[in-house]
Each structure stands twice: as C-alpha cells, then as structure tokens.
C-alpha positions as CSV (number, residue, x, y, z in Angstrom):
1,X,-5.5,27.6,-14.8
2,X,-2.4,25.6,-15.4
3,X,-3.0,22.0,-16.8
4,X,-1.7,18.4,-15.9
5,X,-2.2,15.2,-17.2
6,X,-2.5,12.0,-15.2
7,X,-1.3,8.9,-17.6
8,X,-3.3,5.9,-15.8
9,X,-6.3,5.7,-13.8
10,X,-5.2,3.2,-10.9
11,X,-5.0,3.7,-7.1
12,X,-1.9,6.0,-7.9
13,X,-3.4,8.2,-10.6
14,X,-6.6,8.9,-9.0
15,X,-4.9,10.0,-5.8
16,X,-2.7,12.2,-7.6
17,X,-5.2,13.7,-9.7
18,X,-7.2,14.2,-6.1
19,X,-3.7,16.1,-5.1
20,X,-3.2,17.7,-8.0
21,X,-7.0,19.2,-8.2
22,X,-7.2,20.4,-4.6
23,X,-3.7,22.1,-5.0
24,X,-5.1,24.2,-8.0
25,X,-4.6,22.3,-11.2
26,X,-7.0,21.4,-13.6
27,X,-6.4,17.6,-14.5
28,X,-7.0,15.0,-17.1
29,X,-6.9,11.6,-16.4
30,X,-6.6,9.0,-19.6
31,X,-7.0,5.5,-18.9
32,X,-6.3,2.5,-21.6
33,X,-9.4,0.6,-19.9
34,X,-12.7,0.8,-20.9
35,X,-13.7,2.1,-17.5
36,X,-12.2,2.9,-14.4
37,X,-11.6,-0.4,-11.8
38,X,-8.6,-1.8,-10.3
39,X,-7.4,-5.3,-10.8
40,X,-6.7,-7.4,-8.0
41,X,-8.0,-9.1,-4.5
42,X,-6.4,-6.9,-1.7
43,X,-4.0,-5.1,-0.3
44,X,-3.0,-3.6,3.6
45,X,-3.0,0.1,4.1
46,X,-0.2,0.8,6.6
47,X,0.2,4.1,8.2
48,X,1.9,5.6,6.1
49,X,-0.5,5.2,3.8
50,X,-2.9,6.3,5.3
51,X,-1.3,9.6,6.3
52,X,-1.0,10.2,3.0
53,X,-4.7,9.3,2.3
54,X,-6.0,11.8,4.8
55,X,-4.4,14.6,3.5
56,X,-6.8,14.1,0.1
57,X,-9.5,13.6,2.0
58,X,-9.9,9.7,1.7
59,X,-8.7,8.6,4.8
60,X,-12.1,8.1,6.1
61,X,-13.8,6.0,3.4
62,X,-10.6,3.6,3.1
63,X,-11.5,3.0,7.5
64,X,-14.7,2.4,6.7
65,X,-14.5,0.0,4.0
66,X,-11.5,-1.7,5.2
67,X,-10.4,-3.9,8.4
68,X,-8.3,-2.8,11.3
69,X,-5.7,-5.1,11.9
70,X,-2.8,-6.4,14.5
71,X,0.8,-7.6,12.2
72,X,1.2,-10.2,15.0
73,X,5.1,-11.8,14.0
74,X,5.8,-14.7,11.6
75,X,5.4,-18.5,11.3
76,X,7.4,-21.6,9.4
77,X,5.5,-23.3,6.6
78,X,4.2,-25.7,9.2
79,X,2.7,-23.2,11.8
80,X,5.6,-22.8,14.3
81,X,6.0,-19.2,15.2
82,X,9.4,-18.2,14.3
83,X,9.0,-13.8,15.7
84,X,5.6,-13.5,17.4
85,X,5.2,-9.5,18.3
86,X,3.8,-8.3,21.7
87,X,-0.4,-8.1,22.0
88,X,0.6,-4.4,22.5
89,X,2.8,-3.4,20.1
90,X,1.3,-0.4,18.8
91,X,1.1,-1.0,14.5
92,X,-1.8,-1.6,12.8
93,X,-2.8,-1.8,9.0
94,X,-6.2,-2.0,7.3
95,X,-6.8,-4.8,4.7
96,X,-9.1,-3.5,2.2
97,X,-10.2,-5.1,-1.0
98,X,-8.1,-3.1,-4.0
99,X,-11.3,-1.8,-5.5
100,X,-12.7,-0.7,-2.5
101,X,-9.7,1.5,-2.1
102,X,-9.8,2.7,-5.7
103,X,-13.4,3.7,-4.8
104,X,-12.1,5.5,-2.1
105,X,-9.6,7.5,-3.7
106,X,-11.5,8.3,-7.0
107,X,-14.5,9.7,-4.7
108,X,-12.4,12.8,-4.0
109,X,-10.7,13.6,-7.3
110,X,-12.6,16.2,-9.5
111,X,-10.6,15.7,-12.7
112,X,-11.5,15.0,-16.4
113,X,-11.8,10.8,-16.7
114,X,-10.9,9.7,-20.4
115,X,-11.0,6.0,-21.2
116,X,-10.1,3.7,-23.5
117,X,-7.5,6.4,-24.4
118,X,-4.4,4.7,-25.3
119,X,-1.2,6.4,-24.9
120,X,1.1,6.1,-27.9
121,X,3.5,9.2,-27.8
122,X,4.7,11.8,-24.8
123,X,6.7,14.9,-25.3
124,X,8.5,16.1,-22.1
125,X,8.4,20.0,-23.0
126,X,10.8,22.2,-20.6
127,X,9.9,24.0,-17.3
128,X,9.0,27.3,-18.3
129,X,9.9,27.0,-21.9
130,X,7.7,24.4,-24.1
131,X,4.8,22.5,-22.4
132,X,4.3,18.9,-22.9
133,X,2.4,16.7,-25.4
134,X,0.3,13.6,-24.8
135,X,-1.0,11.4,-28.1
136,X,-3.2,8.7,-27.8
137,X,-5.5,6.6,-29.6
138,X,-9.2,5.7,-28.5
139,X,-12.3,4.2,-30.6
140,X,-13.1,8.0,-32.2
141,X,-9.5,8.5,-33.4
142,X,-5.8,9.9,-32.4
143,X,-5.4,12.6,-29.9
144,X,-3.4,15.3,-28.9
145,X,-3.1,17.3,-25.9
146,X,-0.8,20.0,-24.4
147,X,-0.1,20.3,-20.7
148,X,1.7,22.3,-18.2
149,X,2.7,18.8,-16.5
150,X,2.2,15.5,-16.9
151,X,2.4,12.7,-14.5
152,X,2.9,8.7,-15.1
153,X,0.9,6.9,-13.3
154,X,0.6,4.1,-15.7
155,X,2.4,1.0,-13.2
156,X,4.6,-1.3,-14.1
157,X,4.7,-1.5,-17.4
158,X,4.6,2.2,-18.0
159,X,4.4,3.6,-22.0
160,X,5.0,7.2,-20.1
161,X,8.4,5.6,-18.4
162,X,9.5,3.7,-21.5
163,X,9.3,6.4,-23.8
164,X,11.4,8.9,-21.5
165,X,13.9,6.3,-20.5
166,X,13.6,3.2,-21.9
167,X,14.3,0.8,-18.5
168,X,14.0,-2.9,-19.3
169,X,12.3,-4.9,-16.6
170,X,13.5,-8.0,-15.6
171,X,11.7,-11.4,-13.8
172,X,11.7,-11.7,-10.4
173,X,11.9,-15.1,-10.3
174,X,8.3,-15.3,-8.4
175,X,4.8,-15.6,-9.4
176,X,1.5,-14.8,-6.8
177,X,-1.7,-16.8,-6.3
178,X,-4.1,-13.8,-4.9
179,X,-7.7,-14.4,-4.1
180,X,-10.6,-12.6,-2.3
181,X,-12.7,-15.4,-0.5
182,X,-15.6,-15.6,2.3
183,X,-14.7,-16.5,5.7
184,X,-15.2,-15.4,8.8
185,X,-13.3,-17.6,11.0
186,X,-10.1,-15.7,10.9
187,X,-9.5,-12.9,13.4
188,X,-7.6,-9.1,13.2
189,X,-4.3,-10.9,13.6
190,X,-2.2,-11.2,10.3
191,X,1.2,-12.7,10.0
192,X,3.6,-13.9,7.5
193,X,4.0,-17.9,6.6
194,X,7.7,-18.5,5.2
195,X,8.5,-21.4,3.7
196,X,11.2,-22.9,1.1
197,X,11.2,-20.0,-1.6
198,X,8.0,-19.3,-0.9
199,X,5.5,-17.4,1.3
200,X,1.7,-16.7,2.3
201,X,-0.2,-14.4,4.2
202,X,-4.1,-14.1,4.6
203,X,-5.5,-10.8,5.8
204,X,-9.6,-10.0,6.9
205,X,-10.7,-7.2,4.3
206,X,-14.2,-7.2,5.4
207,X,-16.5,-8.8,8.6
208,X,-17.2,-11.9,6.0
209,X,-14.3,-11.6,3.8
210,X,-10.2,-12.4,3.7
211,X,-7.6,-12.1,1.1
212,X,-4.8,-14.3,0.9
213,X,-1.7,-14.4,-1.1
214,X,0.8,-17.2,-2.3
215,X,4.2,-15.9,-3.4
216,X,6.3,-18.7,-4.7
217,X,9.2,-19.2,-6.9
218,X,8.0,-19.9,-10.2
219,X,9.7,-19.9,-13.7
220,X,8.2,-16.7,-16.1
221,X,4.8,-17.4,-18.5
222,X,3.9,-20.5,-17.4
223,X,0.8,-21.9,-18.1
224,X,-1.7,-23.4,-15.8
225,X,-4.6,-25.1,-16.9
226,X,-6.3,-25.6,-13.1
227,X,-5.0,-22.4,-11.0
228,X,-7.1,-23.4,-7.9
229,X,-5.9,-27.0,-8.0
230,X,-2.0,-26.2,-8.4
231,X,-2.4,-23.8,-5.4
232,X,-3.9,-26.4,-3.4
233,X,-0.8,-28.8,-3.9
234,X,1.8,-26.5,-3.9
235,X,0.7,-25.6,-0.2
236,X,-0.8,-29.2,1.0
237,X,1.3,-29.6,3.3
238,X,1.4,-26.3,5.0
239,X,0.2,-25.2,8.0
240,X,-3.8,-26.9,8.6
241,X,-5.6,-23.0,8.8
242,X,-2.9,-22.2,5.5
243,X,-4.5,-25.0,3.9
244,X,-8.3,-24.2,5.1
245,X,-8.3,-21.2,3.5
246,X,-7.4,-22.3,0.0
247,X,-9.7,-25.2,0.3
248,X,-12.3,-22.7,0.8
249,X,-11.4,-21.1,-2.6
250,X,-13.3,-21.0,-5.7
251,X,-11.6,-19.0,-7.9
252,X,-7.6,-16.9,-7.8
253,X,-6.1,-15.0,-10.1
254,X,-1.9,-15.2,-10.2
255,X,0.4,-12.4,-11.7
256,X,4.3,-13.4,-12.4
257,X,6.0,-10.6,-10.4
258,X,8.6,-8.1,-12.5
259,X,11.1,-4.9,-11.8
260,X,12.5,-3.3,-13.3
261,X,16.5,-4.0,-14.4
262,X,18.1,-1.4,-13.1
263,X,16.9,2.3,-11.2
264,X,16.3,5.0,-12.8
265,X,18.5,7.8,-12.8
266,X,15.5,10.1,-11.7
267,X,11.6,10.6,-11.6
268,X,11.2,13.6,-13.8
269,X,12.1,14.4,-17.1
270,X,11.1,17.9,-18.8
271,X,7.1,18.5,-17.3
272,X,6.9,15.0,-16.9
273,X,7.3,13.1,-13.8
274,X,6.5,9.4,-12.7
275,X,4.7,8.0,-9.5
276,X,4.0,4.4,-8.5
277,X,5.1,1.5,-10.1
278,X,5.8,3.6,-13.0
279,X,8.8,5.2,-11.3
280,X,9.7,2.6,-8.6
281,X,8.4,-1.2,-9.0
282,X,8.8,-3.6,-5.7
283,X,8.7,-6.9,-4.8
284,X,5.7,-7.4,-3.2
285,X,7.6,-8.8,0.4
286,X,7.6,-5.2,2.2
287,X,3.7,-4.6,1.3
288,X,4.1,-0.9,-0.1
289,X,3.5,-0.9,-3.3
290,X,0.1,0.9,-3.1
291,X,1.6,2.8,0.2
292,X,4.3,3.9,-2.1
293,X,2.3,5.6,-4.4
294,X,-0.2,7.0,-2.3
295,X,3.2,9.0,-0.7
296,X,4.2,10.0,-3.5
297,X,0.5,11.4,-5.3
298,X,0.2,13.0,-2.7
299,X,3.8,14.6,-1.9
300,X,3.5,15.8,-5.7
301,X,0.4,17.9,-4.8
302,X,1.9,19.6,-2.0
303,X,4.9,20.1,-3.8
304,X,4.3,20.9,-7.5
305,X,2.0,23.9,-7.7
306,X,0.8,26.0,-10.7
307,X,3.5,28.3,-11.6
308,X,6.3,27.2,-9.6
309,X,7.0,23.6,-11.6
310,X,10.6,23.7,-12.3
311,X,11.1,24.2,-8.3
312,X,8.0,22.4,-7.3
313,X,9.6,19.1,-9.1
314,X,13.0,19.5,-7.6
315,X,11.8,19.3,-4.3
316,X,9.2,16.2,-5.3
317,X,12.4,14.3,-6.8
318,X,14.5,15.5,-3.5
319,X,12.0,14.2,-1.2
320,X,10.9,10.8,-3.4
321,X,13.5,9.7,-5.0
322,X,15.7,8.3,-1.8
323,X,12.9,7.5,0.0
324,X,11.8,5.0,-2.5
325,X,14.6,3.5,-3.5
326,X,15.3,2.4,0.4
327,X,11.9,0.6,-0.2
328,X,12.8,-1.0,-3.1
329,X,16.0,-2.0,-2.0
330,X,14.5,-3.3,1.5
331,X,12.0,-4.9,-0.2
332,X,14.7,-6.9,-2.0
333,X,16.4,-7.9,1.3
334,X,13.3,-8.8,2.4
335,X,12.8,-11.2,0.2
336,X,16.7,-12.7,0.2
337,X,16.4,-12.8,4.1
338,X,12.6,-14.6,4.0
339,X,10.7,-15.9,0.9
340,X,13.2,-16.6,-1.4
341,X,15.4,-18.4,0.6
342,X,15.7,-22.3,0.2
343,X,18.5,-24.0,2.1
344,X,19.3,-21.3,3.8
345,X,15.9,-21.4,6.1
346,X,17.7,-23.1,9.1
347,X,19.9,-20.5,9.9
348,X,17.3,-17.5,9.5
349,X,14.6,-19.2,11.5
350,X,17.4,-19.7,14.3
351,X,18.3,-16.3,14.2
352,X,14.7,-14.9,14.4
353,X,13.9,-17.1,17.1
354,X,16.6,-15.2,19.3
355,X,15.2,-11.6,18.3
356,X,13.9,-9.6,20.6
357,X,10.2,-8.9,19.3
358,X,10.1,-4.8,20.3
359,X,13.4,-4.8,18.5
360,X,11.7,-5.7,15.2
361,X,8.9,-4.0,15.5
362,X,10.8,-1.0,16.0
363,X,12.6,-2.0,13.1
364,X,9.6,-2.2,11.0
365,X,7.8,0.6,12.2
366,X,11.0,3.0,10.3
367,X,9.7,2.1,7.1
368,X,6.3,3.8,8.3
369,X,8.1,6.7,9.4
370,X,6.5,9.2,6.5
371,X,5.0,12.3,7.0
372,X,3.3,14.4,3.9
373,X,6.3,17.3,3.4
374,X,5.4,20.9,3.8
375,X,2.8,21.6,6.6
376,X,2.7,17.6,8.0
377,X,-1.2,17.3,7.7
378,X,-4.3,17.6,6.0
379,X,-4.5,21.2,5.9
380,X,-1.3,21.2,4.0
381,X,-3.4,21.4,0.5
382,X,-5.7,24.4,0.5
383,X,-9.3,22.9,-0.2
384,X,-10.9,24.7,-3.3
C-alpha cells in the first residue's frame, strides 16, 4: 500500500489524512504538539465547507455540534445597518467552536497519530523516481521516514513550506481579540460591525455559547499586560449589544494576523504538496481559512490516488491553485473596501447603503460556489 505523510495535525491535516485513508493510502500524521487539539475560540462553516466535509464523512458531527445560522448584512461601529440582507435569502453557515470541529474531522481519519514529532528536514523525492523523506525530532530521538507523498499541513508558519520554497511572511497590519463566552441572549442572526480600521463580529456556536472576534489595526508584538481590559476600551464606544458581549468576558486570547509576502509559484514540489495555511494564508475578513482547507484535503483525496501521483497532483494544483488565490486576493479587497479602512468609511458606507441586498448576496454566495471535483459528492471516495 502506497504511503503519505501528513506534516501537522490541525483541522487541515486531519481532514486530509481522512481523504487520503478512504482513497487507499496508508497515512502518518506527525504533529509538533504534545497531543492533538486546535487552538482557538471559533470559526463559521460555510457551505462550501461543508460540502467538502460531507464527502469524508464529517458533515454530520460538525451539524450537530455546531449552530445554524442567518449572515443577516452589516452594521457601522455604532449599530446603524449599512447592507441588511433579505429574511429569505437563502445562505446559511454553522458557527462551531474550533475544537469541536477538529473533533469532528479527526473522528473519521484512520491514520497513524505521532506527536511531539518535530519536523526538522523534508526531501521532496520525484514522481515515480525517488520517494520523499521526512526527519524529525521527538523526546526518544531523530527520525526518518520515507513516503510515496507527503502533504504540509503544518499552517502558517509551515517548516514543510519553508524548506521547499523559502516565502517570507509579512504583517498584516492587524491583530484579533477572539474569545468563546456564555450567553444566550443572541439569536441565529450574525453580521459584520465595521468601524475605523477595525471590525467585530459575534457568532452563536452552541444553545449557551457565542464567539466573537475583534479585528483591529494594531502595530506587530505588542505587549499587553490586561487583554480583557484593552478590548473593553478599544470598543467602548461601540454599538451597546458590541459592548455587552465583551463585558460579559472573562478571558480572550489575540493572535497578530500574518501572510505571506508574496504567492507561491505553486503547491507541489516533488511528492510533496501543501494544503491550508501552509500553501495559501488569508486575512481573516472573507472567513475561509478553515473552509479553504477543508476544499482542498479533501480535493487531494479525490484527486491524488496510489499509483497515479505525478497526474493525481497536476490536476490537485490545476483545480486549487486559482481557486485559492481568488480567495486570498478577495480576502484582501475585502479588507481595503471594509475593515481596514479609516477616512475612507464615508464614502463606502454611502455606497453600501444604495446596494441592492439580493445583489450582494448573490455576490457573496460565488465565493461558496465549490463542488468536490471528480464525481460532485460523497460517493466520490470509495469507502474501505
């Protein structure tokens, strides 16, 4: 049975190793952490990433552990609705807490899990010639293993992608305030809050639970003794339910937001090809980071199968690699044309005001507008 290697155990990497499995391979997954989790509060499943989800088998256990919801427009800083969409407008997402989605895709992988296994060194080997090489170091010593592919999932800042092409990343310019916190006042509505380089959202991920997020402009490393507190002023005069839901905060966490410099020329290099973060970092404004990924573990396993990997990983670059740059690049304009503007907020708020709400959700709905490749379903990987 031909052999792959999944470099990184998050929401990408288990998914793909799920793929991977039910299309045939038998998989490795190494992991730097002492154990599997995912770090974070939450996240929304949109469906495109669900599609994708289904096809592995997890689509049901991310429905059932998540919360349906309505996108229902956008509002200014101080509550005014700027775009509110129609009551039937026809998208939905699930907010779900990270883990619980990690949970969800890890239930239907049935790979090898390695942890505390620090990658140090990857060989790219040649389709049909020399098979790859992953090295890494772990409590009981060095290791070394061969593998008829091997597959970065290791995020954003990716020892797989730096080895094989060596992309600097750069700051965004933003930093996120992201916490998990009881409530059960808000409803299955969620919409964006834009104000003056800066933006927050608050989505239910459970009956009793709701994760918000603060996305500010912010210079890189800074320190902050009180987290809670500087959240609490930088958004105290926001919106009263913006405000409410901070207040009702006891703890956040707050990660300064990167990508990488430039693209990269591909995905693949030798046996070796990226997913994720690893391959395609975004700014968090278009909400598909985890989306992303999910289409992209999964169009590997459809895709890439034992003994045909040198055509399997054309048609994964063919079908990824424009796809996901339109994402990153739209999540870039998203964030010139809504959080990160300052001055300029006048003249977009007008603007929105005057759009036709059907015309931007169909608008929004084309960046759902994925379907796995191959045979468009579930059925598309042939269960072992």
């Amino acid at each position: 049975m031909d052999e792959a290697i999944v470099v990184g155990g998050g929401i990408g990497g288990m998914a793909v190793a799920a793929a991977l499995g039910l299309a045939g391979w038998r998989v490795r997954v190494v992991e730097s952490a002492p154990e599997f989790r995912e770090v974070g509060a939450g996240l929304a499943v949109t469906a495109n990433g669900l599609r994708a989800a289904q096809v592995i088998g997890a689509g049901e256990a991310i429905e059932r552990n998540g919360y349906r919801l309505r996108p229902v427009g956008t509002r200014r800083w101080d509550g005014e609705w700027l775009l509110r969409a129609p009551d039937d407008g026809g998208t939905f997402m699930l907010g779900i807490h990270r883990q619980r989605l990690h949970d969800a895709v890890t239930g239907v992988q049935d790979a090898e899990l390695v942890t505390g296994a620090r990658v140090t060194a990857v060989q790219a080997g040649t389709p049909g010639g020399e098979r790859a090489r992953v090295f890494w170091e772990s409590a009981d010593g060095v290791h070394e293993a061969q593998a008829d592919l091997v597959v970065g999932a290791d995020g954003l800042r990716s020892v797989t992608r730096s080895i094989l092409f060596g992309n600097a990343l750069k700051y965004s310019g933003f930093s996120c305030w992201r916490a998990a916190a009881p409530d059960r006042t808000l409803d299955d509505r969620y919409a964006m809050v834009w104000g003056p380089r800066a933006e927050f959202g608050a989505l239910r991920i459970s009956p009793d639970e709701v994760y918000w997020y603060g996305y500010v402009a912010m210079p890189s490393g800074q320190v902050i003794a009180d987290e809670v507190g500087a959240v609490r002023e930088y958004f105290a005069d926001w919106a009263p339910d913006v405000r409410r839901m901070i207040e009702a905060t006891g703890e956040v966490i707050r990660h300064d937001v990167w990508v990488l410099e430039r693209p990269l020329p591909r995905y693949t290099d030798g046996r070796v090809v990226l997913i994720g973060d690893a391959a395609h970092p975004m700014l968090p404004t278009l909400g598909q980071g985890a989306n992303s990924a999910l289409e992209d573990a999964v169009s590997l396993g459809l895709l890439v199968r034992p003994g045909q990997l040198r055509a399997g990983l054309a048609k994964y670059e063919e079908a990824r690699y424009r796809r996901t740059q339109k994402l990153v690049n739209r999540s870039q304009w998203m964030g010139r044309t809504g959080s990160h503007l300052g001055r300029g907020q006048w003249l977009r708020n007008a603007m929105l005001r005057l759009t036709p709400p059907r015309a931007a959700l169909r608008n929004a709905a084309r960046i759902l507008d994925w379907t796995p490749p191959g045979s468009f379903g579930a059925e598309a990987i042939d269960r072992r």
